[in-house]
C-alpha positions as CSV (number, residue, x, y, z in Angstrom):
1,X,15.6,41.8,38.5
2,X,16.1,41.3,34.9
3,X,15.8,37.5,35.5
4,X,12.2,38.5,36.6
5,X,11.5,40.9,33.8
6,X,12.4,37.9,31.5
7,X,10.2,35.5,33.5
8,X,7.4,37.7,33.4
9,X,7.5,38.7,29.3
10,X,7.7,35.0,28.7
11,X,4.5,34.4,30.8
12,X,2.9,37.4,29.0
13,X,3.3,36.1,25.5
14,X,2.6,32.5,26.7
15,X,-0.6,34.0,27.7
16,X,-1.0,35.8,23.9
17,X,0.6,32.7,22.3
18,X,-2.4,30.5,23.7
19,X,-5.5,33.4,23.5
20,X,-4.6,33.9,19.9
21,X,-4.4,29.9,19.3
22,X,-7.6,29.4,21.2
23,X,-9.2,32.1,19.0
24,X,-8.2,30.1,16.3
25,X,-9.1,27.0,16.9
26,X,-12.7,28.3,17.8
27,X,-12.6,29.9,14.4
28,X,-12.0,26.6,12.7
29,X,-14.4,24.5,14.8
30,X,-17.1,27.4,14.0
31,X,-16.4,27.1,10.3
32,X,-16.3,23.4,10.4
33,X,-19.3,23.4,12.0
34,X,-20.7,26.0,9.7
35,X,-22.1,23.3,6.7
36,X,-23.5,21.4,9.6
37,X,-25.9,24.2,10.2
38,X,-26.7,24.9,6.8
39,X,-27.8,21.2,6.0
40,X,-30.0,21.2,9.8
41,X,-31.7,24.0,8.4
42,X,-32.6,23.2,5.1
43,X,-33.0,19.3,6.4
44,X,-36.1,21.6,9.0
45,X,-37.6,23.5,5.9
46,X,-37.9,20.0,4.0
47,X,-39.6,18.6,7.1
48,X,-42.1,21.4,6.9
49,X,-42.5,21.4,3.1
50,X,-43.3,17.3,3.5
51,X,-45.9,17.8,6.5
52,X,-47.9,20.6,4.1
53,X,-47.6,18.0,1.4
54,X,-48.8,15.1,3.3
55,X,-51.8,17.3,4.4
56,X,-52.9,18.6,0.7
57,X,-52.0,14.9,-0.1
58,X,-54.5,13.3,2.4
59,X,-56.6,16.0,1.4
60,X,-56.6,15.0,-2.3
61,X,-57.2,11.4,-1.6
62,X,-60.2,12.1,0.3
63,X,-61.9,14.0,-2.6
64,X,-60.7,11.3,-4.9
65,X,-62.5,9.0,-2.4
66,X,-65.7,11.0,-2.2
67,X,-65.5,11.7,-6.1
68,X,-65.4,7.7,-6.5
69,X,-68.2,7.2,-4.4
70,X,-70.8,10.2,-6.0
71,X,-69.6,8.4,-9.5
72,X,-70.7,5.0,-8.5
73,X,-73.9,6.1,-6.8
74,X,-74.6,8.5,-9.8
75,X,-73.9,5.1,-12.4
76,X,-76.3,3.2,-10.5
77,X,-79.1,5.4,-10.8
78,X,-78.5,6.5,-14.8
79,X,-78.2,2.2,-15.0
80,X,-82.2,2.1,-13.3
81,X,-82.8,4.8,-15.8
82,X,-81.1,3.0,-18.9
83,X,-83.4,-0.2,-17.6
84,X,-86.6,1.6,-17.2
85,X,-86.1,3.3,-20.4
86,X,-85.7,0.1,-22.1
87,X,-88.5,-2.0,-21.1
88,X,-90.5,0.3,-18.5
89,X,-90.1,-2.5,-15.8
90,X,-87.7,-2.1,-12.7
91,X,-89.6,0.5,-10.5
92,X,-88.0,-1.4,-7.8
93,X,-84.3,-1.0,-8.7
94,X,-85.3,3.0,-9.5
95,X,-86.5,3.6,-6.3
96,X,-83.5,1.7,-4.2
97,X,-81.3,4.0,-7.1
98,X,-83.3,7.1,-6.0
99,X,-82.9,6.4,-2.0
100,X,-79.3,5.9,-2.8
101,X,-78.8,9.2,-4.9
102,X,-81.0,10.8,-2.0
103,X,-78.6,9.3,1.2
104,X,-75.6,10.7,-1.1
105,X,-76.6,13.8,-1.4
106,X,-77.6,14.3,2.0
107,X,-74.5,13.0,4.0
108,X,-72.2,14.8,1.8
């Protein structure tokens, strides 16, 4: 009977033996796996912060694009201007100025 009681207190702290290493070794891959998780997150915020920037970035460049655009139309009419001014001639080129000022203005 002893022989028995032996047997079965040896299986009984095999059994605590191998829980309490199991629960370690869970602790360590949870911890290892701890800066892993940290760097995926931060890696999503970055991938967020970038996908607003591209947005106010493609944004910018659009108004950069129309701002070129209402600059050059705007330099060709002051340019029919400067020529009329000068020498009274060029009706023509003011009037194609004008319809270009006009289309400018009303498409944008």
């Amino acid at each position: 009977m002893t022989e028995a009681w032996t047997i079965i207190l040896a299986a009984a702290s095999a059994i605590v033996l191998l829980s309490n290493a199991a629960e370690k070794i869970i602790k360590a891959v949870k911890a290892a796996k701890a800066p892993e998780e940290k760097q995926n997150a931060e890696i999503e915020e970055i991938k967020s912060r970038l996908t607003k920037v591209e947005v106010m970035l493609s944004s910018d460049d659009q108004r950069i694009k129309d701002a070129k655009e209402c600059n050059h139309v705007l330099t060709k009419g002051m340019l029919a201007l400067l020529d009329h001014g000068i020498n009274g001639n060029n009706v023509n080129q003011m009037k194609a100025a004008r319809q270009d000022v006009e289309a400018y203005l009303i498409n944008h």
